[in-house]
C-alpha positions as CSV (number, residue, x, y, z in Angstrom):
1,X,-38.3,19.7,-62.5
2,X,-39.4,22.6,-60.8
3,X,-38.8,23.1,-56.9
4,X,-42.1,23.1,-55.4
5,X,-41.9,19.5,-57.2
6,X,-38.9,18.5,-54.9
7,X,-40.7,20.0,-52.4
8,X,-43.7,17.9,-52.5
9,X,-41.7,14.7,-53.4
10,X,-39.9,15.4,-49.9
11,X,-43.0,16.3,-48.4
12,X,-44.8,12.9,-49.4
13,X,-41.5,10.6,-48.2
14,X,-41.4,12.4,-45.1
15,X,-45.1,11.0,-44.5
16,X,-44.8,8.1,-45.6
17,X,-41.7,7.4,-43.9
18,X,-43.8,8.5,-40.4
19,X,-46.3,6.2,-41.6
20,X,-44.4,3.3,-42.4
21,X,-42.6,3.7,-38.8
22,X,-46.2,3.7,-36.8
23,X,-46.4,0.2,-36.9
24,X,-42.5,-0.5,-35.4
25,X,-44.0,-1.8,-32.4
26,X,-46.0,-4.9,-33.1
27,X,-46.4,-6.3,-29.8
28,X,-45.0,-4.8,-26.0
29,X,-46.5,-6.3,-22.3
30,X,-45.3,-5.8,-18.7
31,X,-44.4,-7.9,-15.7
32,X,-41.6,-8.8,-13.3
33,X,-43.4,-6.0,-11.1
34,X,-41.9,-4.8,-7.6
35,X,-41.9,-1.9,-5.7
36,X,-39.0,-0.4,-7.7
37,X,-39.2,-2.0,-10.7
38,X,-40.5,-3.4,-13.5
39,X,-39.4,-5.7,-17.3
40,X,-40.9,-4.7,-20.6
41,X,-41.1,-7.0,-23.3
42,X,-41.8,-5.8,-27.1
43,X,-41.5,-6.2,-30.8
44,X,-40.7,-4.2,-33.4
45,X,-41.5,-5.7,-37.7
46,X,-38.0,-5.1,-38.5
47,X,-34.3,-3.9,-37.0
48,X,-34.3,-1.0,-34.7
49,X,-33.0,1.1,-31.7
50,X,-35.5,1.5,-29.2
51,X,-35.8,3.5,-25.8
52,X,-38.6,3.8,-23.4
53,X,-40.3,6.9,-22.2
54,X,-41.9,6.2,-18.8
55,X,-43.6,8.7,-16.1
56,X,-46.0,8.9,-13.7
57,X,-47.8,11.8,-15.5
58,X,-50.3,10.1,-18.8
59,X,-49.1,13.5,-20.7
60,X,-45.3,12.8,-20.5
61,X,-45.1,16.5,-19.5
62,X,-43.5,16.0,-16.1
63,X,-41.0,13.6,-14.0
64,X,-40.4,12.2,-17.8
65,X,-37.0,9.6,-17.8
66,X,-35.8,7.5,-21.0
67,X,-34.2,3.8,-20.6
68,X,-31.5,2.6,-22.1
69,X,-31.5,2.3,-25.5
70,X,-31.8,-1.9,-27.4
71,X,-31.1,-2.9,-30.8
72,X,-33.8,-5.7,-32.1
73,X,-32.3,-8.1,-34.8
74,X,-33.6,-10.9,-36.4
75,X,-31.7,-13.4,-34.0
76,X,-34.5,-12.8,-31.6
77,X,-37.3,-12.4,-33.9
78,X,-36.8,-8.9,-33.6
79,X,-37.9,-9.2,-29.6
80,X,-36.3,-7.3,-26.8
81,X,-36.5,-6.4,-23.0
82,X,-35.7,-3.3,-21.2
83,X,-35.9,-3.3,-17.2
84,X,-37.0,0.2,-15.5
85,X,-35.1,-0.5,-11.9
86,X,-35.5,3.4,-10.8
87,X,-39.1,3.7,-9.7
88,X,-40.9,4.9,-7.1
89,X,-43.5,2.5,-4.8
90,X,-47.3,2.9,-5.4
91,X,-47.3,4.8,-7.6
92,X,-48.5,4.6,-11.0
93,X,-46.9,4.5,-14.4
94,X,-47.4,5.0,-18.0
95,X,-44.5,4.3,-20.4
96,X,-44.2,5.1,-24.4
97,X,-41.8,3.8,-26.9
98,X,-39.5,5.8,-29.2
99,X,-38.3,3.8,-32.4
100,X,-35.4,4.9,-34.5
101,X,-35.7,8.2,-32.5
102,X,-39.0,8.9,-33.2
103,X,-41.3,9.1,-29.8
104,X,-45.0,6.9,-30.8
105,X,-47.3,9.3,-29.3
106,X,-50.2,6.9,-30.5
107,X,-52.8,6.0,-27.2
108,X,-52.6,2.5,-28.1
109,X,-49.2,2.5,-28.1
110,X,-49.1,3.8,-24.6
111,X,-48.5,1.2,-21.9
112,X,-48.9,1.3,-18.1
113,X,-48.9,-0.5,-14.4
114,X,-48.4,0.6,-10.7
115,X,-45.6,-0.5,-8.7
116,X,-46.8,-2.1,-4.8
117,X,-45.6,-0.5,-1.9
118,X,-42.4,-1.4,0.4
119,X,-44.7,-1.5,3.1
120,X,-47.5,-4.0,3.8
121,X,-50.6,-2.8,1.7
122,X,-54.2,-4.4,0.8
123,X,-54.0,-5.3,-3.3
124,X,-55.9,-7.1,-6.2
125,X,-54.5,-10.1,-8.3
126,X,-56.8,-11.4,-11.3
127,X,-55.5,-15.1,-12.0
128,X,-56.8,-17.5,-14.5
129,X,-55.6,-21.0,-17.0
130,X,-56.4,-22.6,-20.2
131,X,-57.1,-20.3,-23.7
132,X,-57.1,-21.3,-26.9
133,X,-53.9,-19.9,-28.4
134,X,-55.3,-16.6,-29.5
135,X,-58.3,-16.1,-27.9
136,X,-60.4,-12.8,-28.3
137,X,-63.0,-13.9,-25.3
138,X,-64.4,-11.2,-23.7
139,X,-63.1,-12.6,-20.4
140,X,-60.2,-11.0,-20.9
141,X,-61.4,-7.4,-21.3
142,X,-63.5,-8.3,-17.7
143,X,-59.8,-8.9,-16.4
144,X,-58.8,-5.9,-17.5
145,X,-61.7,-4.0,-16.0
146,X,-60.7,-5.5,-12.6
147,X,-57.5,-2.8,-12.6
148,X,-55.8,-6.2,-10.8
149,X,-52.1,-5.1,-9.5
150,X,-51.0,-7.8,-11.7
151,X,-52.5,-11.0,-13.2
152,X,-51.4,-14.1,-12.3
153,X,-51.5,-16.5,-15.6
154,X,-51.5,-20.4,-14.1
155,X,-50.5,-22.2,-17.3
156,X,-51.8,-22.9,-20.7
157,X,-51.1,-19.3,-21.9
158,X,-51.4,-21.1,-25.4
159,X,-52.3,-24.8,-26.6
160,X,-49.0,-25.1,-29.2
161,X,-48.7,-28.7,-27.7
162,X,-45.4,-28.0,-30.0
163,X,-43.2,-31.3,-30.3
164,X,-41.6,-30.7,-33.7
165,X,-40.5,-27.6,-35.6
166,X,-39.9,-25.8,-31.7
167,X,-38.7,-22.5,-32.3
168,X,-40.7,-21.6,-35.4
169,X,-43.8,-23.3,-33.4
170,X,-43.1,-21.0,-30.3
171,X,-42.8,-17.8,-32.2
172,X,-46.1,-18.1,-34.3
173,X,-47.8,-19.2,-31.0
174,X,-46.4,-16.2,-28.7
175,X,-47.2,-14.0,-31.4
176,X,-51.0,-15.3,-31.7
177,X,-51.5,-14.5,-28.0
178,X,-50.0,-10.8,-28.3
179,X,-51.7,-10.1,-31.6
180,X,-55.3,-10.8,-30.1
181,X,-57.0,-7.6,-29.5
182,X,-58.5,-8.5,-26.3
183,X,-55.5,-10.1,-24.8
184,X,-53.0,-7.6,-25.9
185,X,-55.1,-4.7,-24.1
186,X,-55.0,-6.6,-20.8
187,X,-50.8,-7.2,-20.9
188,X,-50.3,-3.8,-21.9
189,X,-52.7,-2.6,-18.9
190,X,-51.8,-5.0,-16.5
191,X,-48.4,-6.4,-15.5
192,X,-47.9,-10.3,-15.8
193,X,-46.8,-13.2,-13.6
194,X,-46.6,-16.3,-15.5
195,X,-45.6,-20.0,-15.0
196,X,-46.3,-22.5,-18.0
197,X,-48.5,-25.8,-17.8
198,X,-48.5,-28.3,-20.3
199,X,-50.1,-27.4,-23.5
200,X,-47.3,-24.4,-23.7
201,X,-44.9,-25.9,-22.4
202,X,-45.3,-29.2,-24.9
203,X,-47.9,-31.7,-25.5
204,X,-50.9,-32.6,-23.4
205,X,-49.4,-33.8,-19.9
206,X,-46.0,-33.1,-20.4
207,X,-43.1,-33.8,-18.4
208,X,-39.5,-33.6,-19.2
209,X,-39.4,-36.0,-22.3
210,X,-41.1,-36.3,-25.6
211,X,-44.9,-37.7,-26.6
212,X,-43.3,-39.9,-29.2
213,X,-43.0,-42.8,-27.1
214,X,-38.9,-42.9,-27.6
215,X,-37.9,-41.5,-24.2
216,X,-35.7,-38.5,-26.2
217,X,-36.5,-35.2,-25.4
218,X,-38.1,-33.1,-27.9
219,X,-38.8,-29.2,-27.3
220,X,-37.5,-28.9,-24.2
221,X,-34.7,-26.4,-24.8
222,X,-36.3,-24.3,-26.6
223,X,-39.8,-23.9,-24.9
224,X,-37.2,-22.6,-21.9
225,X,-35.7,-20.1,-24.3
226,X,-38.7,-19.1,-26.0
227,X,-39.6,-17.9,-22.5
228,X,-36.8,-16.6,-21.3
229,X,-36.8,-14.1,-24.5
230,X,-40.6,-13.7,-24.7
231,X,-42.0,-13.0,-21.5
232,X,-41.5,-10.8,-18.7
233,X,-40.5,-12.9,-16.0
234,X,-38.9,-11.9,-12.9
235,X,-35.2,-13.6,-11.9
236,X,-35.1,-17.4,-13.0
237,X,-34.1,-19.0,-9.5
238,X,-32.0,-21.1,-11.9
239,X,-30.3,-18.8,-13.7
240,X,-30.8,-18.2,-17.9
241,X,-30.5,-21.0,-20.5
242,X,-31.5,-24.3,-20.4
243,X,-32.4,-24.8,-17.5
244,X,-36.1,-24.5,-15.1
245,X,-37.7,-21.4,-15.2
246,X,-38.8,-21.5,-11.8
247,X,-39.4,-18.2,-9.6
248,X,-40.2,-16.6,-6.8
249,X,-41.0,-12.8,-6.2
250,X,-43.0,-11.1,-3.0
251,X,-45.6,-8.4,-2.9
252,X,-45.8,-6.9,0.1
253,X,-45.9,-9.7,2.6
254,X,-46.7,-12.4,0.4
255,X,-43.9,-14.5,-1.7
256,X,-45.3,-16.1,-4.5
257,X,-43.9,-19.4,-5.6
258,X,-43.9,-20.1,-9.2
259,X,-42.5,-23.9,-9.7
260,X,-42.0,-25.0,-13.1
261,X,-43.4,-28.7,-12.7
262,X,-42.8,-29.5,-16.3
263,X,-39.8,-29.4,-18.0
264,X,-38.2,-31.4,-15.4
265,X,-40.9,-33.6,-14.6
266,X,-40.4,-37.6,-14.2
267,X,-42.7,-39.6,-14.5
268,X,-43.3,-42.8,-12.1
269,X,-41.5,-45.9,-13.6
270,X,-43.0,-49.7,-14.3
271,X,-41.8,-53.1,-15.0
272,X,-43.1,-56.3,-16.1
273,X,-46.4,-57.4,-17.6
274,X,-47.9,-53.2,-17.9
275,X,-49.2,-53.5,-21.2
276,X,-52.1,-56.3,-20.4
277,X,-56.0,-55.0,-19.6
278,X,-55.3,-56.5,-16.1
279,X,-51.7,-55.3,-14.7
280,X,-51.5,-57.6,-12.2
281,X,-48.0,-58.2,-12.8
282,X,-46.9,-54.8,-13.6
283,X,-44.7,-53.2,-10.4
284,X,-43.8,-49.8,-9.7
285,X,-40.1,-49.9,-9.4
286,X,-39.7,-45.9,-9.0
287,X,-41.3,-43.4,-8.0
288,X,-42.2,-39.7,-10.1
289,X,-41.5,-36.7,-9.4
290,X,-43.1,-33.3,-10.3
291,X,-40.2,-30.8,-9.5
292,X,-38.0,-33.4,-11.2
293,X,-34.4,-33.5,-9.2
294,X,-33.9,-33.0,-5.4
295,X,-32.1,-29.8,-5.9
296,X,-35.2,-28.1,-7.8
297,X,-37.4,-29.7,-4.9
298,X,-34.8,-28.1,-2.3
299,X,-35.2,-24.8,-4.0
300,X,-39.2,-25.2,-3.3
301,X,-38.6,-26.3,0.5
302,X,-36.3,-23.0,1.0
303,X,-38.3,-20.7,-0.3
304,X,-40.8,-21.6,2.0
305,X,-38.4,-21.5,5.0
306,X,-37.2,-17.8,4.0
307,X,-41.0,-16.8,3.9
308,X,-41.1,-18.3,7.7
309,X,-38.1,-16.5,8.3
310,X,-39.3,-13.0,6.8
311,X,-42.8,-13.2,8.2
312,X,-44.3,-13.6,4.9
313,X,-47.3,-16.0,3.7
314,X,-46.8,-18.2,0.6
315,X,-49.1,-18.4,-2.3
316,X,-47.8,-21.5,-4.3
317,X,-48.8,-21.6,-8.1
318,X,-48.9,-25.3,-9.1
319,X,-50.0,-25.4,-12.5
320,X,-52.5,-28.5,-12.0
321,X,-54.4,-30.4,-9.8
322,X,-52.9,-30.5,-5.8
323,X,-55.6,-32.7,-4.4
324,X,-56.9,-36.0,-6.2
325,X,-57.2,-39.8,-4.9
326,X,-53.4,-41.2,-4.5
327,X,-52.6,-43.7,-6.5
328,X,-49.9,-46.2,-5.1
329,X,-48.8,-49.0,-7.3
330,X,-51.5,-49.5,-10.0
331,X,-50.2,-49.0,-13.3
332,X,-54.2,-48.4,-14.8
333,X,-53.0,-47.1,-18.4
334,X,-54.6,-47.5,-21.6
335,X,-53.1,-48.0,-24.8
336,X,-52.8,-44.8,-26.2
337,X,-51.0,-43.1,-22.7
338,X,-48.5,-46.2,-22.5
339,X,-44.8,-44.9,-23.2
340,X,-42.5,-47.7,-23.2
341,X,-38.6,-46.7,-22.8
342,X,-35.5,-49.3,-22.5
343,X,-36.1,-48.6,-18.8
344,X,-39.8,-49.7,-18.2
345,X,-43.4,-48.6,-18.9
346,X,-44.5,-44.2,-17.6
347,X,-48.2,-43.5,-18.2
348,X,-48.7,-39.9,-20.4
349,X,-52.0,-39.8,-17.6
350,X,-52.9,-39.5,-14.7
351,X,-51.7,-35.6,-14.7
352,X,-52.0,-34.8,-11.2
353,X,-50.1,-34.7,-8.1
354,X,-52.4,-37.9,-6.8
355,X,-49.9,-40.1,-9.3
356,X,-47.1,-38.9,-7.2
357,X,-48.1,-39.1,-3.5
358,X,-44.7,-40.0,-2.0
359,X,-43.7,-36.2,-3.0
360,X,-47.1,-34.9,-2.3
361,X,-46.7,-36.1,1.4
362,X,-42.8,-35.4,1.5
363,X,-44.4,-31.3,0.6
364,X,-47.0,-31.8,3.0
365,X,-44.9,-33.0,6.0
366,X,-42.7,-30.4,5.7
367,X,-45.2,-27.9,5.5
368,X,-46.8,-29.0,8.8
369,X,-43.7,-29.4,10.4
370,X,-42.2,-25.8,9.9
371,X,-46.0,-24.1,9.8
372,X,-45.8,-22.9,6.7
373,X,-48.6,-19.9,6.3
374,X,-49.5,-21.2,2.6
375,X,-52.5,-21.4,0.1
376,X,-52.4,-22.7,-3.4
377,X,-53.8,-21.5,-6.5
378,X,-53.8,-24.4,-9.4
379,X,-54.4,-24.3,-13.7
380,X,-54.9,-27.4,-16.0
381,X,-58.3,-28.5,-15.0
382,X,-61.3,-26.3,-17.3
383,X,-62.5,-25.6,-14.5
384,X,-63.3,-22.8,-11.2
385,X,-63.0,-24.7,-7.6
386,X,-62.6,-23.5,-4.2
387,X,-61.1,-26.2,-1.1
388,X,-60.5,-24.8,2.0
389,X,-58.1,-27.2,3.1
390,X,-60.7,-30.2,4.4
391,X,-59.4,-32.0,1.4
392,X,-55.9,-31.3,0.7
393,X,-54.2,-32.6,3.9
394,X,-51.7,-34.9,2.9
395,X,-49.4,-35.0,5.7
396,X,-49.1,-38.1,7.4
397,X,-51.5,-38.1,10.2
398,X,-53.0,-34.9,8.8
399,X,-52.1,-31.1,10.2
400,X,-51.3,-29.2,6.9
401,X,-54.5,-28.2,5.0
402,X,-54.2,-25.8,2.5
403,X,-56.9,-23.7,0.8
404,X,-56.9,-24.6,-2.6
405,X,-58.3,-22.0,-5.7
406,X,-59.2,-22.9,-9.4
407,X,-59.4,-19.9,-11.7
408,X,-60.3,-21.1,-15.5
409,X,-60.8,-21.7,-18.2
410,X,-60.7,-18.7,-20.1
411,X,-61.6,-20.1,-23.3
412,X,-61.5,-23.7,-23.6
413,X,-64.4,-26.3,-23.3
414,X,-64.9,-27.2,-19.7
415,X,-63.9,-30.7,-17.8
416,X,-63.7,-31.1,-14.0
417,X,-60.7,-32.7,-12.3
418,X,-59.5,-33.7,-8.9
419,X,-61.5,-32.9,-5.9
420,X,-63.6,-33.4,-3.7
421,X,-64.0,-29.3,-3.2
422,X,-65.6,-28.0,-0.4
423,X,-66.6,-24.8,-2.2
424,X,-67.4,-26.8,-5.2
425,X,-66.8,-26.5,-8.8
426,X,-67.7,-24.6,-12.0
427,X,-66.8,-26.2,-15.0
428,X,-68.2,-23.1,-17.7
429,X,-66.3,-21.7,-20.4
430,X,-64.7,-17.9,-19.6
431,X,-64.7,-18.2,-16.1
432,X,-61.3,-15.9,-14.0
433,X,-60.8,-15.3,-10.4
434,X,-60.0,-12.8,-7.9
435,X,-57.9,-12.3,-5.0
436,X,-58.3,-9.9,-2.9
437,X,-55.4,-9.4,-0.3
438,X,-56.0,-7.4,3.1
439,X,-52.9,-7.0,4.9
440,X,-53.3,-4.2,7.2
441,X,-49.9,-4.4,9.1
442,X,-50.8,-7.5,11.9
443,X,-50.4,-10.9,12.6
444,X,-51.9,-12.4,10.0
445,X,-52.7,-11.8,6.1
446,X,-56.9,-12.4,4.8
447,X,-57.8,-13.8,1.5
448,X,-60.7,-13.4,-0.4
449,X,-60.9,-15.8,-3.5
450,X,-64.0,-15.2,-6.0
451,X,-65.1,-16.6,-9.0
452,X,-66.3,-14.3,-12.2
453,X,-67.5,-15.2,-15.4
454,X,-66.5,-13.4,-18.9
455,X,-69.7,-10.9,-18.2
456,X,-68.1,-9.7,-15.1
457,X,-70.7,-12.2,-12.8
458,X,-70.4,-13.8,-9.8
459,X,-70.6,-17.5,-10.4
460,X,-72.3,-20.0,-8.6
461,X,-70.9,-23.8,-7.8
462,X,-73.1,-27.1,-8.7
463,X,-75.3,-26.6,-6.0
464,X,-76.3,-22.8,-6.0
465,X,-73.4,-21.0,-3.9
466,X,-71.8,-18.3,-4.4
467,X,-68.0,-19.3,-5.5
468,X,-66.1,-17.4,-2.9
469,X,-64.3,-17.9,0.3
470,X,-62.1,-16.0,2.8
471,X,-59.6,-17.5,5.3
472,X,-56.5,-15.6,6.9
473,X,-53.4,-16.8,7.2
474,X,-51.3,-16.4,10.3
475,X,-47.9,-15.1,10.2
């Protein structure tokens, strides 16, 4: 064979070995923001060492640093993390990847985000629930538009309701929501904070055991791990492993809560006749709990106290409905929702914190007893609703109402929960919100919650109103 032969041959393996390498990164998104610091989460399709390029120059021609390097293997699915820990505040980002020592100079390959300051500073956060695993709504490319300083995801990031086969289940269902064009443009634009709900956490109105009816715990373990490797999630107050993947994290003077009220959750306990149309003879014997043990609902009441002590207001993410109608003693379960263990009857209903009042009021007391500067933002429900605390006083005698915000669905068809509102509701398919933060250095922090649909449109509550309300909180 002649030379110019070997030539070509090397010539063509050369391009088809870059070509076969521009698709090493299937999937990468940001979160775990602060003012020094962020976590990057990515794929690659098979084995490789990969670095990050990051800089606060697009061209990567100046102020350029490299992270460390990672291995992906197929023990995680070929998934890693790298934390950037050296950056500067407000200021913004862009960050690359190089693969097997190659740098991907492709634009849509090209990632970025802008750290908050370290002082207090007026910001954006997009926040929404409940999308179809997958979904390529245009709602999202609206989020995106909004140039949010991150977006706050309240649950239902998918609807696996995964039970059986978990880890395979996970995977496919992680990787359906990064594949989806839309979606993937808005993570790799726009850092993430997210807490799970039901649907992706387990089945619909999970707590901490199985739908089967049995009492045994089905995907538990590995819907915490799943996260824990997928997702970009600041430090687990609970530490890695099988374990709650609750969190906390501030932004300038506001701590965010994010309490996982799942995959602890216990549900309220019944004996006696609870299987009859008319319960009559059916007693509570127990009551549930959302956060699950006292030390998880502990963790909640201290976090709320080091806000107080720091000066800081609290925005508490939890992932479905805060105010609803208690409900006391009566059992009200059909059929289909009746889970019957060796211990008594639970109800898989009634999936809101009304079915557990005595910790709803236990929150509440404490709250109005230490003036705890707090709103709450809330998933689950396919719905947008506004409350500016005239209905979610729970404390005994009243004195803690709390401005309550519903951001959804994304992409799931509508249904109204809880309530009454005193904003009102919007129960329409591809809705998001907005919070707009002014903190300007004073005694207190303002809020401004709106309500947009997936054409970038104010939307408008059953009567005609504007969806939107400011309130300040006072520090």
């Amino acid at each position: 064979m002649t030379l110019n032969f070997y030539k070509y041959l090397l010539f063509v393996t050369i391009i088809i070995s870059r070509f076969s390498f521009s698709q090493d990164i299937e999937y990468y998104w940001s979160g775990a923001i602060s003012d020094n610091s962020t976590t990057i989460v990515f794929a690659t399709s098979s084995e490789a060492k990969v670095k990050i390029q990051y800089s606060d120059d697009s061209r990567f021609r100046k102020r350029t640093k490299f992270s460390k390097t990672v291995n992906t293997d197929t023990e995680l699915n070929y998934f890693s993390k790298i934390a950037l820990d050296d950056l500067n505040p407000n200021t913004d980002y862009y960050y690359r990847f190089s693969v097997n020592g190659i740098i991907k100079k492709d634009k849509d390959l090209m990632g970025r985000f802008k750290t908050p300051s370290d002082e207090p500073f007026s910001f954006k956060v997009t926040l929404a629930t409940c999308a179809t695993t997958g979904s390529n709504n245009p709602v999202f490319d609206r989020i995106r538009e909004e140039e949010s300083l991150f977006y706050l995801m309240l649950g239902d990031f998918h609807y696996g309701n995964i039970y059986k086969d978990c880890e395979q289940n996970f995977l496919a269902h992680y990787r359906s929501v990064l594949g989806s064009k839309k979606q993937s443009k808005l993570y790799q634009s726009t850092p993430i904070a997210y807490m799970w709900d039901d649907h992706d956490y387990g089945p619909n109105n999970s707590s901490g055991l199985s739908p089967n009816q049995d009492g045994d715990i089905a995907c538990q373990s590995e819907a915490r791990q799943a996260y824990q490797s997928y997702v970009p999630h600041y430090t687990l107050s609970f530490g890695q492993g099988d374990t709650l993947i609750s969190q906390s994290f501030n932004i300038g003077r506001l701590k965010f809560i994010l309490s996982d009220l799942r995959s602890e959750k216990i549900r309220p306990l019944f004996i006696g006749d609870c299987e009859t149309q008319d319960a009559s003879d059916c007693e509570k014997i127990m009551a549930g709990s959302n956060f699950g043990t006292p030390d998880h609902l502990q963790w909640f009441k201290n976090e709320l106290l080091d806000a107080k002590r720091k000066n800081q207001a609290v925005v508490w993410l939890s992932s479905f409905p805060f105010i609803s109608t208690p409900d006391l003693s009566w059992f009200n379960c059909d059929d289909e929702n009746t889970i019957q263990t060796v211990e008594g009857f639970e109800c898989d209903d009634h999936d809101n914190w009304g079915w557990y009042p005595e910790e709803r009021e236990n929150i509440a007391n404490f709250i109005k007893e230490n003036d705890i500067a707090i709103c709450i933002v809330s998933g689950d429900a396919h719905m947008s609703a506004i409350d500016d605390g005239t209905n979610s006083d729970y404390a005994s005698g009243g004195g803690a109402p709390i401005p309550v915000f519903h951001a959804g669905p994304l992409d799931r068809t509508p249904s109204l929960k809880g309530g009454p509102y005193s904003h009102g509701r919007s129960g329409i398919r591809g809705q998001y919100g907005i919070m707009d933060v002014l903190d300007d250095g004073g005694d207190q922090i303002c809020i401004t919650w709106t309500v947009k649909n997936y054409e970038g449109e104010l939307v408008y509550n059953e009567i005609g109103e504007i969806m939107q309300y400011s309130f300040c909180l006072q520090l």
